[in-house]
C-alpha positions as CSV (number, residue, x, y, z in Angstrom):
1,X,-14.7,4.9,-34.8
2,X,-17.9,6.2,-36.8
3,X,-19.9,3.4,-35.1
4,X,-18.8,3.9,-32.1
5,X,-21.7,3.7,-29.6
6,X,-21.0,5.3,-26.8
7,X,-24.0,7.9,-26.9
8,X,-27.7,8.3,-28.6
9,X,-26.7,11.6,-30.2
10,X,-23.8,8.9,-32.3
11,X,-24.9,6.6,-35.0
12,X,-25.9,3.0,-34.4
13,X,-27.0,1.5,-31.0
14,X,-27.9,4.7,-28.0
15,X,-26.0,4.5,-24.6
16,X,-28.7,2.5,-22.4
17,X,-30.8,0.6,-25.1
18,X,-30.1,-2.8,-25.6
19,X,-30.8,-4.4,-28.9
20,X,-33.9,-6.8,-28.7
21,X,-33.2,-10.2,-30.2
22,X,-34.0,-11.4,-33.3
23,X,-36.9,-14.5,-33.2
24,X,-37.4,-14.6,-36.7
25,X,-34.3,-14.6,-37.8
26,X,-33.1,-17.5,-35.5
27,X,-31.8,-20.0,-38.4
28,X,-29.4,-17.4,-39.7
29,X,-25.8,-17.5,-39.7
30,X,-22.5,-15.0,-40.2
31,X,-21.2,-14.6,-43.4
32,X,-19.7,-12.3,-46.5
33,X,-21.9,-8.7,-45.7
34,X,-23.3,-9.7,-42.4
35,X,-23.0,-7.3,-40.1
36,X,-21.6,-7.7,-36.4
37,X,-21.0,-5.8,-32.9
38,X,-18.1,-5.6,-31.2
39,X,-18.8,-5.0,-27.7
40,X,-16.8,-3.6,-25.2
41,X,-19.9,-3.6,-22.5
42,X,-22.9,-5.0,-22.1
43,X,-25.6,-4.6,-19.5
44,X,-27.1,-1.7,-18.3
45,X,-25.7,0.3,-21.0
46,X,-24.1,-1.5,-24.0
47,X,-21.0,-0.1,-25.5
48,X,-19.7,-1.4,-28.9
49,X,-19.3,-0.8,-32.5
50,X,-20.4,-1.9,-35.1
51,X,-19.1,-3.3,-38.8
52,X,-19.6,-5.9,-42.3
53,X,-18.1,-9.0,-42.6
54,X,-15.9,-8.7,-45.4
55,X,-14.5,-12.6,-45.6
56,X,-15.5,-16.1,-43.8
57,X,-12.6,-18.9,-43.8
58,X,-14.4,-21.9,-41.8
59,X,-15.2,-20.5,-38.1
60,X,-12.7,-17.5,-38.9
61,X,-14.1,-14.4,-39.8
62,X,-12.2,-11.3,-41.0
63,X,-14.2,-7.7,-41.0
64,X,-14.6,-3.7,-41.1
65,X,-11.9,-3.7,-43.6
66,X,-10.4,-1.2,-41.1
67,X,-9.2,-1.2,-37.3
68,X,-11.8,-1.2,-34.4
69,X,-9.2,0.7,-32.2
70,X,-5.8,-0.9,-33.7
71,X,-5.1,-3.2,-30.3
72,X,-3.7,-5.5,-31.7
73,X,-4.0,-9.3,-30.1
74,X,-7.3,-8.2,-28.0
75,X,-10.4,-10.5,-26.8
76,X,-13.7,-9.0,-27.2
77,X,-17.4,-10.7,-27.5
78,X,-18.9,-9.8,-30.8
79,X,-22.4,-11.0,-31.8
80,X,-24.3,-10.4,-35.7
81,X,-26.9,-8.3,-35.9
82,X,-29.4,-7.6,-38.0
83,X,-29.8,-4.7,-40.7
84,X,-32.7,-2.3,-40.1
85,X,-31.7,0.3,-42.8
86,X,-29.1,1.7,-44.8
87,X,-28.5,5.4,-44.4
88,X,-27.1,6.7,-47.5
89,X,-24.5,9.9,-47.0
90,X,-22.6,11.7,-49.4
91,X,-19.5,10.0,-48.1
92,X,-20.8,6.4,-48.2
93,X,-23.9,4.0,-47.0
94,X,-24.2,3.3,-43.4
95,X,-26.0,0.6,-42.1
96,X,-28.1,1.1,-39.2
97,X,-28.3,-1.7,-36.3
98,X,-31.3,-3.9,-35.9
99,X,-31.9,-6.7,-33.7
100,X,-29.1,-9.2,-32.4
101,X,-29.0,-12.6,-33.7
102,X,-28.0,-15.7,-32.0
103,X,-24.4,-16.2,-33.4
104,X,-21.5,-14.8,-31.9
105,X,-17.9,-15.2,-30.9
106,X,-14.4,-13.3,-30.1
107,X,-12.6,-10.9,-31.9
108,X,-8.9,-11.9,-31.1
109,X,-7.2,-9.2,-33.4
110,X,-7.7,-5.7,-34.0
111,X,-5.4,-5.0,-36.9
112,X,-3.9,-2.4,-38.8
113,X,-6.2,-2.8,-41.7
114,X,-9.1,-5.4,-40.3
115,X,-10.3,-7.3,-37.3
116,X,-10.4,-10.8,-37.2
117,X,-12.3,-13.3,-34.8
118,X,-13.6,-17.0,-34.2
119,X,-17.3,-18.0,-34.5
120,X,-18.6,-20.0,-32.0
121,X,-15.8,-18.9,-29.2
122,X,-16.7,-17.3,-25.6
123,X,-14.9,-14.3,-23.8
124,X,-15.3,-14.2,-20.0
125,X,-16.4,-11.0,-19.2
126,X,-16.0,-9.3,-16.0
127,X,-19.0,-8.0,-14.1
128,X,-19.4,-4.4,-12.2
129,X,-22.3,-4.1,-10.2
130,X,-23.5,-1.0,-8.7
131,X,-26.4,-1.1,-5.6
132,X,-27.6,2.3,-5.0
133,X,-29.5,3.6,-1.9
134,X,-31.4,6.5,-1.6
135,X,-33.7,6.6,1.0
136,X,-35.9,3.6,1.1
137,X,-35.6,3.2,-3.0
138,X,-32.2,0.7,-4.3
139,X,-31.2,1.0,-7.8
140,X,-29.1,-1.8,-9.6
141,X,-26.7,-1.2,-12.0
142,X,-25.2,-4.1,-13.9
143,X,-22.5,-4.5,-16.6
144,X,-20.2,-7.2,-18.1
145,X,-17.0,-5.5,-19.2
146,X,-14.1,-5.5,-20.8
147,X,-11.6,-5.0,-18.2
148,X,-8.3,-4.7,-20.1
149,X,-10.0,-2.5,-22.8
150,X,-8.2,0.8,-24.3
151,X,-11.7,2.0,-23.0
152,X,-11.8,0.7,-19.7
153,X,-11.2,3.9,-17.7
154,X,-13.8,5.5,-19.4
155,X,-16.1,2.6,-18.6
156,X,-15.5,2.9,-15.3
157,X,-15.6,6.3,-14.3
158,X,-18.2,7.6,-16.4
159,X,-21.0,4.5,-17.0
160,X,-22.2,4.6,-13.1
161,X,-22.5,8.8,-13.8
162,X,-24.4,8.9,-16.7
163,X,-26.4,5.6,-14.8
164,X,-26.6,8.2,-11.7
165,X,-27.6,10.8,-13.3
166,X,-30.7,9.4,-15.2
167,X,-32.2,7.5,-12.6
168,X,-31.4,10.3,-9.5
169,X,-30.4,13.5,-11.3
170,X,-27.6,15.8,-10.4
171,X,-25.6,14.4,-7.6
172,X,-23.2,17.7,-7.3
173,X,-23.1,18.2,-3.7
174,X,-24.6,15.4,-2.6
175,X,-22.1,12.9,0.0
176,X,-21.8,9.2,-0.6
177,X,-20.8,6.8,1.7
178,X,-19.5,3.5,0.0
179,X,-18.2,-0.1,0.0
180,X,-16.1,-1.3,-2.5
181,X,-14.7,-4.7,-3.5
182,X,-12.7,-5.7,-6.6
183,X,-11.7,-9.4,-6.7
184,X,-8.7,-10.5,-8.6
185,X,-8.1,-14.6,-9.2
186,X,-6.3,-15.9,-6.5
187,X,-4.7,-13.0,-5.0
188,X,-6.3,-10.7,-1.7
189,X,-9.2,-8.2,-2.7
190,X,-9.1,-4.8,-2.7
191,X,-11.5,-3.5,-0.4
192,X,-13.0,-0.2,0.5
193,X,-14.8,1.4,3.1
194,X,-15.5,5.0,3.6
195,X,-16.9,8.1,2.9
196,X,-16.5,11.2,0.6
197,X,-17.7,14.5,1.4
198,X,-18.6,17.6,-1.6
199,X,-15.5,19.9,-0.9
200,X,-14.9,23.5,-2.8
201,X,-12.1,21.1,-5.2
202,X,-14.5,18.2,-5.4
203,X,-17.8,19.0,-5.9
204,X,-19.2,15.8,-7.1
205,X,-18.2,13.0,-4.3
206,X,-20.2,9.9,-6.2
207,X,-17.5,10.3,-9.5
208,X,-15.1,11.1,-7.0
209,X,-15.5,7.3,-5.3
210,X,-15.3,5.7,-9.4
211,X,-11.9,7.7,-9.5
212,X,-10.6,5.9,-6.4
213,X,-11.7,2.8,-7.9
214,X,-10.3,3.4,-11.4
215,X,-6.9,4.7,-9.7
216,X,-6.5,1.1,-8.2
217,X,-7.4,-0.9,-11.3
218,X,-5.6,1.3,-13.4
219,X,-2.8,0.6,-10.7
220,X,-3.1,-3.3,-10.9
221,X,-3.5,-3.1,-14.5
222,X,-0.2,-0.8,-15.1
223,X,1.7,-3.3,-12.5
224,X,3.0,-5.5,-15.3
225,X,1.9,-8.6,-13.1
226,X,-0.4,-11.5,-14.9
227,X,-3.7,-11.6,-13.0
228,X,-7.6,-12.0,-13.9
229,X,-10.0,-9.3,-12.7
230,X,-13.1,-11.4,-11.5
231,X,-15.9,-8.5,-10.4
232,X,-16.1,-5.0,-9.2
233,X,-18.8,-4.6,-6.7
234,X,-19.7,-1.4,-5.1
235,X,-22.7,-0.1,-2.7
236,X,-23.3,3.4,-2.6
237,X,-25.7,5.6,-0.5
238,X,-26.6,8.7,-0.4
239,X,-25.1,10.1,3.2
240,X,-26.1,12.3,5.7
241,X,-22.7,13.2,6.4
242,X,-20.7,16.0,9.4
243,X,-17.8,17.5,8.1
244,X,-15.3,18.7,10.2
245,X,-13.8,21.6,8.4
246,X,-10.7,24.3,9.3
247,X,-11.7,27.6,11.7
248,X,-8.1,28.3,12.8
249,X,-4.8,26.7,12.3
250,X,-1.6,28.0,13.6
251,X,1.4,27.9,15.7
252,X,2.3,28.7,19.1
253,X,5.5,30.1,18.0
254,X,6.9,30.0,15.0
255,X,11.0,30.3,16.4
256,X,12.0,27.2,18.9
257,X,15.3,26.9,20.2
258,X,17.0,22.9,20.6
259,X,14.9,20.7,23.5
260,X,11.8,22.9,23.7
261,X,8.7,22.0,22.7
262,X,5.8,24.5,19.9
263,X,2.4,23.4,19.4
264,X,0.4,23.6,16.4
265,X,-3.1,24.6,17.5
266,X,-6.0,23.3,15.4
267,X,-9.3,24.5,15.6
268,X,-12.6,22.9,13.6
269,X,-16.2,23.9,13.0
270,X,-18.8,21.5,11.9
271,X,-20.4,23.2,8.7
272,X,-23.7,22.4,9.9
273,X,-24.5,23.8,13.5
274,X,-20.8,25.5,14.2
275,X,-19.8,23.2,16.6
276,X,-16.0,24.1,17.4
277,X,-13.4,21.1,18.6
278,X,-9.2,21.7,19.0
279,X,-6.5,20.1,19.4
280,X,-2.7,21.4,20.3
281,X,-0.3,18.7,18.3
282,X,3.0,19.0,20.0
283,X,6.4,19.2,17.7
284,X,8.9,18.7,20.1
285,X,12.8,20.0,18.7
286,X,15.3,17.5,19.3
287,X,18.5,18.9,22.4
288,X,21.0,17.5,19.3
289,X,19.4,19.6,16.5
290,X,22.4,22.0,16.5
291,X,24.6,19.0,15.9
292,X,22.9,18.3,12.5
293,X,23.5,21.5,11.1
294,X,26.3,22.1,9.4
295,X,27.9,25.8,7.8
296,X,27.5,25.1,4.1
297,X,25.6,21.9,4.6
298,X,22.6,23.0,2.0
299,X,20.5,19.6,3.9
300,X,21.0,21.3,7.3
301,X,18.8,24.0,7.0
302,X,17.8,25.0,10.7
303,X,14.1,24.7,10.5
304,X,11.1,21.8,10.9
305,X,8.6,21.9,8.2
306,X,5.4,19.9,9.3
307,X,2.7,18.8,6.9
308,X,-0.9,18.6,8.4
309,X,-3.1,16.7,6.6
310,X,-6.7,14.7,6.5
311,X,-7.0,10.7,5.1
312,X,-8.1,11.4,1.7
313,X,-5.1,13.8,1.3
314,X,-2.1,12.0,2.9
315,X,0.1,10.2,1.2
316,X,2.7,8.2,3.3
317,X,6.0,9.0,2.4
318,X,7.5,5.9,4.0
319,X,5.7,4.1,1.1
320,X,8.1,6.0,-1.1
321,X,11.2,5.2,0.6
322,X,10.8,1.0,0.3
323,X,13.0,-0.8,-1.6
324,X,12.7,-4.0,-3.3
325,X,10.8,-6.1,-5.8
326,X,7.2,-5.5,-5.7
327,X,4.7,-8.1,-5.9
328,X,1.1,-7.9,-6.9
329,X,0.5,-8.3,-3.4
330,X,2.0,-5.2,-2.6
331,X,0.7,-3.6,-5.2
332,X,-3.1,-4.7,-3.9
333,X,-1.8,-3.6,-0.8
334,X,-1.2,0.3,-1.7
335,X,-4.3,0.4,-4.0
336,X,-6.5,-0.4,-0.6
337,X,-4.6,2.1,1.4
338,X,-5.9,4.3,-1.2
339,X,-9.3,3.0,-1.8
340,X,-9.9,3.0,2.3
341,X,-8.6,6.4,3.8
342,X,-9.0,6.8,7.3
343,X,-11.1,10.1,7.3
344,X,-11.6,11.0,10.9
345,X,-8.2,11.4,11.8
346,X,-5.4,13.5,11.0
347,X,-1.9,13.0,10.1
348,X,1.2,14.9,11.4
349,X,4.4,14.6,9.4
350,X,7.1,16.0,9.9
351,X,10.8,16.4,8.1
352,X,13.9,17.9,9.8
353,X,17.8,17.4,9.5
354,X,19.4,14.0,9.7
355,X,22.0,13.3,12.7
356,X,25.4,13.2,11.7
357,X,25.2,9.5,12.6
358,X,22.8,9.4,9.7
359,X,24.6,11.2,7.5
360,X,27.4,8.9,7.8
361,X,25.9,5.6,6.9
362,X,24.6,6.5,4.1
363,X,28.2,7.7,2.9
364,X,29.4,4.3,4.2
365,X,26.6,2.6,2.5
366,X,26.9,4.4,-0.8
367,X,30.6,3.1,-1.0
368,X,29.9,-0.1,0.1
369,X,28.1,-0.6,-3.0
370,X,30.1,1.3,-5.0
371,X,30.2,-1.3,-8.6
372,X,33.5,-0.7,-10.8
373,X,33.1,1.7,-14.1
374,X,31.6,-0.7,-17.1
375,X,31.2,-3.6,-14.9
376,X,27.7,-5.6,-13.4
377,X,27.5,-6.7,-10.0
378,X,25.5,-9.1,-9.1
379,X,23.2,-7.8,-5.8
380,X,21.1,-10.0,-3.8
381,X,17.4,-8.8,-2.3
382,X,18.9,-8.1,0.9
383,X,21.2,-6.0,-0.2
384,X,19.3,-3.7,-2.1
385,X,18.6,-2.1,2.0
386,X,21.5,-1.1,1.8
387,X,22.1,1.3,-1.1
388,X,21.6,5.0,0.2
389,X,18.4,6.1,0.1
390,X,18.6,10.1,-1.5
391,X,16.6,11.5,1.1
392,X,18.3,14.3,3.0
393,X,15.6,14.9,5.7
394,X,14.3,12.6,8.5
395,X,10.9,12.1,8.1
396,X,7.9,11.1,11.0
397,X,4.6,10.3,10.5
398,X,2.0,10.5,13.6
399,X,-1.8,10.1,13.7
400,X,-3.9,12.3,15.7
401,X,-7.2,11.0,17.8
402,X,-10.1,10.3,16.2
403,X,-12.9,12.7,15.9
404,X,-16.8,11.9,14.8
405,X,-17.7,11.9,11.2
406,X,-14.8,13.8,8.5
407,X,-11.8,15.9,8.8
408,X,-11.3,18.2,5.7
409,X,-8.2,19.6,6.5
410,X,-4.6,20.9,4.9
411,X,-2.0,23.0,6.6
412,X,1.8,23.3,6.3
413,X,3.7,24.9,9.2
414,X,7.5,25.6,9.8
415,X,9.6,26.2,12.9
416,X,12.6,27.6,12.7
417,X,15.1,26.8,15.2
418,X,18.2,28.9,16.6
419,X,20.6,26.5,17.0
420,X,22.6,29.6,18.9
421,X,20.7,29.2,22.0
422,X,19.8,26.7,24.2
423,X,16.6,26.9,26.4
424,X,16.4,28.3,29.8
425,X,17.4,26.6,32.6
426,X,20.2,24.4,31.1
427,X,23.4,23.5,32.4
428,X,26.9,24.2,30.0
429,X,27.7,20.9,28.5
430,X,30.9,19.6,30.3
431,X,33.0,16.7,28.4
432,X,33.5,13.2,29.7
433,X,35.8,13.4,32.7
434,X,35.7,17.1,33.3
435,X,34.6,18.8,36.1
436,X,31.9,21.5,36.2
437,X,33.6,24.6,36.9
438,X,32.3,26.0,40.3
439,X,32.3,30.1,40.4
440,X,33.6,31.5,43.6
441,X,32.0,34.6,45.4
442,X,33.8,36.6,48.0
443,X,31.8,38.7,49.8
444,X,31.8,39.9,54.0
445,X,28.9,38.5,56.0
């Protein structure tokens, strides 16, 4: 880790020089005491360490006579480099990097006590490109990567800042709009389209957008699936963006009784000129919510909680509830829904008691299932439906209308609801076959 190049203030190569190549020493070739680079990135910036050759057996070459980052079976690009200088310390000599020779190959273990590789062997790498527009000015960014790395997440999230940040300055505050695509061998891209505002809890919306697309590698990556990352492409600009964000949120009345109908009113300013929109979202309570409350039922509490929020911030919990085998596909799948909020919009969920209907089939589930102590039961895809789900609410999730440019927006709100009244104007329930009790009045006319 001493060589580690990851900055200019660390020994060997600086972050965003690249080492020039070697012309006069182009008949040379790796051996004993050679000294090589293990890169992790190159491009733009290059990101490696650097070692001595310690043994050469044919095309096999052992080195550092220590671990690079203890991997294990790994497949990094490594190429020999020249020695400029040797720094003596009063720990031991360091060499200093020079200029990059010809040969190279892959470094196919990173062991306990050495690393060992093959001269003369390629490793695909996988590209990330970065187009930048500010203005009428675009600035490339380009970088061939390791993508399955202990380092990757690092590589990704911080290379484009420190890129940013020499070549526009400080980017704090400043929106960014953004496509993104990341194509993986033979299976559907994920692909990203949006925009990302500066809020009070994220004041730097350009690392915000490598988060997102960290969050869905590191999702693929973490999946357990084979696959191949082929590239990572992104365009960014720098965005003249409205925000929408909260004036006044609140309810018509907090305490509904069974069939009647609250609004939440929502009211927005644009930051900019203080331009106010509203909109009343209805949260109607259902005429059988007394019927799902039950005395000591701790799931029937007699109440509606609804959860208003913007795209960036919602997270479907329907996604939670699926069951069955995933697939990479699905797995792309959720990291676009993720990478590609819908921003303009707002989403309405809300949770209140399950129907005793509800309740029931998932006690008649749960025993359907029910295996025998010690024993294992073989269950088939379709059944897996089936087996009760946990969740003690019902849940709903609506979208509001769209509205120009980006919502910032997060509210909670609860109704309560006294299931002891009914609302005004209702008729007494009369059971199936009974007559409706007609009140006589006597009275001289």
């Amino acid at each position: 880790w001493k060589d580690l190049m990851i900055s200019s203030g660390l020994q060997g190569q600086g972050l965003g020089s690249q080492l020039p190549r070697c012309a006069e020493f182009a008949g040379s070739d790796i051996k004993s005491g050679s000294m090589i680079i293990i890169y992790l990135a190159k491009g733009t910036f290059n990101l490696g360490a650097s070692g001595t050759v310690t043994w050469r057996d044919g095309d096999r070459i052992f080195a550092f006579g220590h671990p690079f980052m203890g991997s294990g079976m790994v497949n990094y690009p490594f190429s020999q480099i020249s020695v400029a200088d040797t720094l003596q310390t009063p720990v031991q000599a360091s060499k200093i990097p020079g200029c990059e020779l010809s040969k190279s190959g892959a470094l196919l273990v990173d062991g306990a006590y050495e690393v060992a590789g093959i001269v003369g062997q390629e490793v695909k790498l996988t590209p990330f490109d970065i187009h930048m527009f500010a203005g009428h000015q675009q600035i490339n960014f380009h970088e061939d990567m390791v993508a399955d790395s202990p380092v990757a997440t690092a590589l990704v999230r911080l290379l484009p800042a420190a890129w940013a940040s020499q070549n526009v300055g400080d980017l704090e505050g400043t929106p960014v709009s953004y496509m993104a695509r990341v194509v993986i061998e033979d299976q559907p891209e994920i692909y990203g389209r949006s925009v990302i505002p500066a809020t009070p809890t994220s004041r730097v919306p350009f690392a915000e957008l490598f988060n997102r697309v960290d969050n869905a590698l590191t999702a693929v990556r973490e999946s357990g699936f084979r696959h191949r990352l082929e590239s990572i492409h992104i365009d960014v600009g720098l965005a003249n963006l409205r925000v929408w964000n909260k004036k006044e949120a609140f309810l018509s009345k907090d305490k509904a009784v069974p069939g009647e109908t609250v609004h939440i009113h929502v009211v927005l300013e644009d930051r900019e000129n203080g331009e106010l929109k509203r909109i009343s979202i209805p949260i109607k309570v259902a005429k059988d919510f007394a019927g799902r409350v039950e005395l000591g039922d701790p799931t029937g509490f007699p109440q509606i909680s609804v959860l208003v929020q913007d795209g960036s911030r919602f997270v479907d919990p329907r996604d939670k509830a699926k069951k069955g085998p995933a697939t990479l596909g699905t797995v792309i799948a959720d990291a676009n829904k993720k990478i590609n909020p819908a921003v303009n919009l707002l989403y309405v969920q809300q949770r209140f008691p399950l129907t005793k209907e509800k309740k029931e089939e998932g006690k008649l589930s749960a025993q359907s299932v029910q295996p025998s102590v010690g024993k294992w039961n073989t269950v088939e895809t379709g059944e897996l439906e089936q087996l009760p789900s946990g969740e003690l609410y019902e849940l709903t999730v609506e979208k509001t209308a769209v509205l120009d440019h980006y919502i910032d927006f997060d509210g909670s709100f609860t109704v309560n609801v006294d299931v002891g009244k009914k609302p005004k104007g209702t008729r007494p329930e009369t059971k199936p076959g009974e007559k409706a009790k007609r009140k006589w009045f006597f009275g001289i006319f």
